[in-house]
N, C-alpha and C positions, 0 to 999 in steps of 0.2 A: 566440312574441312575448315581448319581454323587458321591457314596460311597461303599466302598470295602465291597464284602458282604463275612464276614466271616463262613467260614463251621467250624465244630466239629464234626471230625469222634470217631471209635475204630479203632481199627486195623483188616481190614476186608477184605475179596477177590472182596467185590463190591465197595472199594475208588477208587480204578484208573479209573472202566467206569467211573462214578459219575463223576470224575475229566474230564475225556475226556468233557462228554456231558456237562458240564458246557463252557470248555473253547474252544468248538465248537461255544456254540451258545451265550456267552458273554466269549470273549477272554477277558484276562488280568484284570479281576474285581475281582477277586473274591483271598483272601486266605483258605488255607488248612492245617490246624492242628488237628492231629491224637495224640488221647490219648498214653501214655506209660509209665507207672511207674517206669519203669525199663530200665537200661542201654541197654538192648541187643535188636538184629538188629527186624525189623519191621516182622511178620509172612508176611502177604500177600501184605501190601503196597509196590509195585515199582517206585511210581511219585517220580521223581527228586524235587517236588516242595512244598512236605508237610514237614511242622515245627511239631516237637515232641512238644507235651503237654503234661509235668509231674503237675499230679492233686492230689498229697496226705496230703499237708499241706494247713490250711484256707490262706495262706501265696501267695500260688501259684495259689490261684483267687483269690485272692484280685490284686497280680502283673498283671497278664492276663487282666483283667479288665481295670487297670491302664492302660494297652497297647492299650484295645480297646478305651477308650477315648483319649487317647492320637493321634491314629489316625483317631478320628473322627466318628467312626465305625458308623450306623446307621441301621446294623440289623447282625444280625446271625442265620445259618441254623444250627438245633441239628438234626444231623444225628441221629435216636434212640433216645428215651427221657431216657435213664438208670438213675443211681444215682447219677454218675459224674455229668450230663447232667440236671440231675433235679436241681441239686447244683447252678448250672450253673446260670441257667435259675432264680432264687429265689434271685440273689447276680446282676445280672443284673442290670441296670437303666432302669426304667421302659419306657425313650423314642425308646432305641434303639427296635428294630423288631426283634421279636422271632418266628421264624418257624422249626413247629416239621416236620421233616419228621416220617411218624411211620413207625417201619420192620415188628411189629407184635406182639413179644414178649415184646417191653416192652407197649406197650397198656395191652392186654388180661395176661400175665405175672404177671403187677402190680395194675391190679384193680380187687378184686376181685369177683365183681358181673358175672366178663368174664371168668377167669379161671377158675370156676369150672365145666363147660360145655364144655370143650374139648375134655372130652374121651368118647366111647362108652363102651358099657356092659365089653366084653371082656378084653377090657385092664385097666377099671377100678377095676376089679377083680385081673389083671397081677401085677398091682400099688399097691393092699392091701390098699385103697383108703376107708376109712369109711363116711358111712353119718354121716352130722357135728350133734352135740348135740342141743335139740331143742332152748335153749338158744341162742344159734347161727347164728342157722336159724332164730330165731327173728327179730334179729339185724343186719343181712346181706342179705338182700332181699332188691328187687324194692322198697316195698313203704316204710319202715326203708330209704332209700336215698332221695324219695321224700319229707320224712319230713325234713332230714340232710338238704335238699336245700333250704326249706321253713322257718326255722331256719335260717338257714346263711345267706339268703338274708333280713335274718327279715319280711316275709310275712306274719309268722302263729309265735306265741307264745308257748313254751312246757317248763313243770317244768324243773328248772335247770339238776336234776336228770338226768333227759330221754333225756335232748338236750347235755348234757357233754357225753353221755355214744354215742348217736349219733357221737359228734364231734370226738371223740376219735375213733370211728370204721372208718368213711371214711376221716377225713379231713388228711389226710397223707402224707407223703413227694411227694406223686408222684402227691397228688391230686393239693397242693398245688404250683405245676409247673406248672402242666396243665392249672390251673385257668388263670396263665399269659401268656398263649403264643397267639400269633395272629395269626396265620396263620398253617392250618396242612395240611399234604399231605398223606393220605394213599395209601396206594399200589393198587386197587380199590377204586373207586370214592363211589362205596357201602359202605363202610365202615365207610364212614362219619356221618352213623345212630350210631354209639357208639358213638362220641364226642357228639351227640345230647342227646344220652342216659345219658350222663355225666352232661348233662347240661351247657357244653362249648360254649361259643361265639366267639369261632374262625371262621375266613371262610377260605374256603375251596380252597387249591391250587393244581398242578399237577406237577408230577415231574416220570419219569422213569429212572430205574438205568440199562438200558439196552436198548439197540436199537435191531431189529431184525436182522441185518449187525451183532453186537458184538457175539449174542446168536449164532447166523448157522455159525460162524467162524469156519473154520478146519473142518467143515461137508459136506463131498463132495458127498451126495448122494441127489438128486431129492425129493428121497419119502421113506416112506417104506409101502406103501399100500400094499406090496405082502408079509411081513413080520407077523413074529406069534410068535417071545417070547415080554411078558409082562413085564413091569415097574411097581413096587410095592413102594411106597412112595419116597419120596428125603432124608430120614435121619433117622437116631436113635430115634430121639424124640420117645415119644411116644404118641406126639399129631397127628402121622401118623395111631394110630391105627390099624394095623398091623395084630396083631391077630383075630381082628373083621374082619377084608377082609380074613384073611385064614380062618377064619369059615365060609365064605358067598363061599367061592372057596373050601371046604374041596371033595366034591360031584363030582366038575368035572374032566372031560377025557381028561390030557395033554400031555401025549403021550409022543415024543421026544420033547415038549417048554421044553423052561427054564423059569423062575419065577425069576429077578433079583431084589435083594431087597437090595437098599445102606442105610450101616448101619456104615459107614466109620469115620462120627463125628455126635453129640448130644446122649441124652440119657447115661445109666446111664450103668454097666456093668452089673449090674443084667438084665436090661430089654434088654437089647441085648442078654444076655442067654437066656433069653423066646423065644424071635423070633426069635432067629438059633433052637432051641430044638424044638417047634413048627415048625417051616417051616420047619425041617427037617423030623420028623414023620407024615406030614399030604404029602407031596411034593414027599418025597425021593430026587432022584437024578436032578428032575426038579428045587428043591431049590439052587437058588444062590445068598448067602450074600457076598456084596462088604464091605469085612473088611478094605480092604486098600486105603489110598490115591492112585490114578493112575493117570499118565497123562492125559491130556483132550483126546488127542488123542488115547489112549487105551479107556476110557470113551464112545468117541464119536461112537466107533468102536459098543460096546457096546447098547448104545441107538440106534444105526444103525439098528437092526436086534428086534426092539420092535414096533412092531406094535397096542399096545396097553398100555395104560398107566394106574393104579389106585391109585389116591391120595384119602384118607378117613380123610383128614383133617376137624373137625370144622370150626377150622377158617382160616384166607386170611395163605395162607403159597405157597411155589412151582411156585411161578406164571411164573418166569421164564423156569424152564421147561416146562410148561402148553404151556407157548407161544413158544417155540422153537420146541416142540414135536407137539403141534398142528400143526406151520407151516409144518411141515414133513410130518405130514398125520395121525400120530396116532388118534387111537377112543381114545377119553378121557371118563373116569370113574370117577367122583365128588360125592362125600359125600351131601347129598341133602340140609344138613344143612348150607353148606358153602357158605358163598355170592361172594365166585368165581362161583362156578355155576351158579347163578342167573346171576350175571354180565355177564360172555360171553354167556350164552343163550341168555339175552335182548339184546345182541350188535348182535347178527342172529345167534353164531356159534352153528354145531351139538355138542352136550355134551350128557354123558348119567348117568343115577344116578346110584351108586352103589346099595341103596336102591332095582331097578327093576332088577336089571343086571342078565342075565342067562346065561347056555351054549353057546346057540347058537348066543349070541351077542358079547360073548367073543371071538368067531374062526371067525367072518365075520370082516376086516376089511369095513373102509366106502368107500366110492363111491368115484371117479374123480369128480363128482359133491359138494362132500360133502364139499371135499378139495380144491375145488377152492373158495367155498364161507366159508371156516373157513381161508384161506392166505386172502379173500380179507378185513374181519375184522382187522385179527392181522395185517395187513398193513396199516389199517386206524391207530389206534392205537400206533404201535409202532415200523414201520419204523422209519429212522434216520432224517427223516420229521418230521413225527410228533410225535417223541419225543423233536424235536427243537422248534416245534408250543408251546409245554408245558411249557417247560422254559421260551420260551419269554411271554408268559399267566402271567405266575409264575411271571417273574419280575414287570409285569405292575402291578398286586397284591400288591406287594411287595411296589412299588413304590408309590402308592395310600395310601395306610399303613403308612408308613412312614409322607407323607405331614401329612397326618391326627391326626399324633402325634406332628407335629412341629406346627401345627397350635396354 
């Protein structure tokens, strides 16, 4: 490839891998610019090599721009499609190459047909979350979009009336970004059924912000197959669902576990009061909410001694701990809904549903057996191999893309 491929981060605790694995397996191509508004120092970035990108006047993409043409640029990666990033993407010249990587949230966050199936019973009651009014429901559903695209494309004809009130429910800023980008990479290859559901013509690339070397860093233990306190979600969100898992756990016998639930960043202060006040009257003294940032290595200490994990996420979220705790030996527990489950069950690993989950699968860790064929997955996968094989996949994508527009 004979053109600098420019990244746009935020300020995030996953730009430095991202950065390694880039300039592992394509050294010296690529720049790295990390949004920031504001004068003061980076939260999480450490790379010696990322330029600040102040993005609050039309002024400072319009300059930016001017820079990517200036040196020729011929595509950029939009770490997260946010608002900035949609901005971005919509000011662009339509030859250079746009590649969304998604995190999650701003997919399912800013379209709404996705977010409103995130939560189950219990925490949608937690939320004070009403059913929308039938007006709404009208005009926000599947085939309300189907017609919005048969409209747009001009396939099917609709009185101005009903195709204005369409346009104005989905053609949106965020929709309007998506429609240009060429190339997307979700966190699972699954998930590439929403950009389909979108009706996107993007195709589809690969990219891991994580190697399994990065993930088991500082983790000096083998296994914890002989281990017995549990892992309860990765965060505050409360698209972790939290309370739906302590009602589905309120029945069993824990003895001396512990129940660690990190609740350290996301979510709102109220919904972090639910789920300490909850997990503490259903739990007692088994409950333990990780209020505070900790060292990895107090963390690691932590995940050391969990033998089981339950993430009750809807949608793609965790994946990183899914792969690092799986490698370790834990029984994972997935939300039946979520196309992480699907994915690593088709790929061979044991996974188990929350849905069926009872006492007595919660106290058995799995097998030596289990666990040499869930490492020999997440090793096909996302070793520092073949997270290398991806990027170079990803560039030949990329580079394909590109002829195709200069043609």
């Amino acid at each position: 490839m004979n053109t600098k491929i420019i990244h746009i981060f935020n300020d995030d605790k996953f730009v430095d891998t991202a950065i390694s694995i880039m300039e592992f397996s394509h050294p010296n191509e690529s720049e790295y610019y990390v949004i920031k508004n504001d004068e003061n120092d980076f939260n999480y970035v450490k790379s010696g090599i990322v330029k600040r990108l102040k993005l609050t006047l039309d002024k400072d993409y319009s300059d930016f721009i001017q820079e990517l043409k200036n040196k020729k640029s011929q595509v950029v990666f939009l770490h997260a499609l946010d608002f900035y990033k949609q901005k971005m993407v919509l000011l662009l010249p339509e030859k250079i190459v746009k590649v969304w990587l998604i995190w999650g949230y701003d997919l399912y966050g800013n379209w709404q047909l996705f977010n409103d199936k995130l939560y189950e019973k219990k925490t949608i009651q937690a939320l004070n979350l009403k059913k929308p009014s039938l007006k709404i429901q009208l005009i926000n559903n599947s085939f309300s979009f189907w017609l919005f695209d048969k409209t747009n494309k001009k396939v099917i004809w609709l009185p101005n009336k009903i195709s204005n009130i369409l346009k104005s429910n989905f053609y949106n800023h965020f929709y309007k970004a998506a429609e240009k980008i060429d190339i997307v990479i979700p966190v699972i290859k699954d998930e590439y059924v929403f950009i389909k559901k979108l009706k996107l013509q993007a195709k589809l690339g690969t990219f891991s912000y994580g190697t399994l070397e990065d993930l088991l860093k500082g983790n000096d233990i083998d296994n914890v197959l002989n281990k017995s306190n549990i892992l309860i979600g990765n965060s505050a969100d409360p698209s972790n669902n939290h309370l739906d898992v302590f009602d589905k756990l309120r029945n069993f016998n824990f003895k001396d576990r512990k129940l660690f639930v990190p609740l350290s960043y996301g979510g709102t202060v109220e919904y972090k009061e639910k789920v300490i006040v909850s997990g503490k009257e259903i739990f007692g003294d088994s409950f333990v909410p990780l209020l505070d940032f900790m060292s990895l290595e107090k963390y690691n200490e932590i995940l050391s001694s969990c033998g089981f994990v339950i993430f009750n996420h809807v949608r793609q979220q965790g994946v990183g701990n899914i792969v690092s705790m799986g490698h370790l030996g834990a029984k994972l527990f997935l939300n039946s809904k979520s196309p992480v489950l699907k994915y690593f069950s088709n790929l061979g690993m044991k996974i188990f549903d929350i849905e069926t989950m009872n006492e007595f699968q919660l106290s058995e860790n799995i097998t030596n057996q289990e666990l040499d064929k869930n490492r020999m997955v997440l090793n096909n996968e996302y070793s520092k191999k073949a997270v290398n094989d991806k990027v170079l996949n990803l560039l030949k994508i990329v580079n394909e893309q590109i002829i195709d527009k200069n043609k």
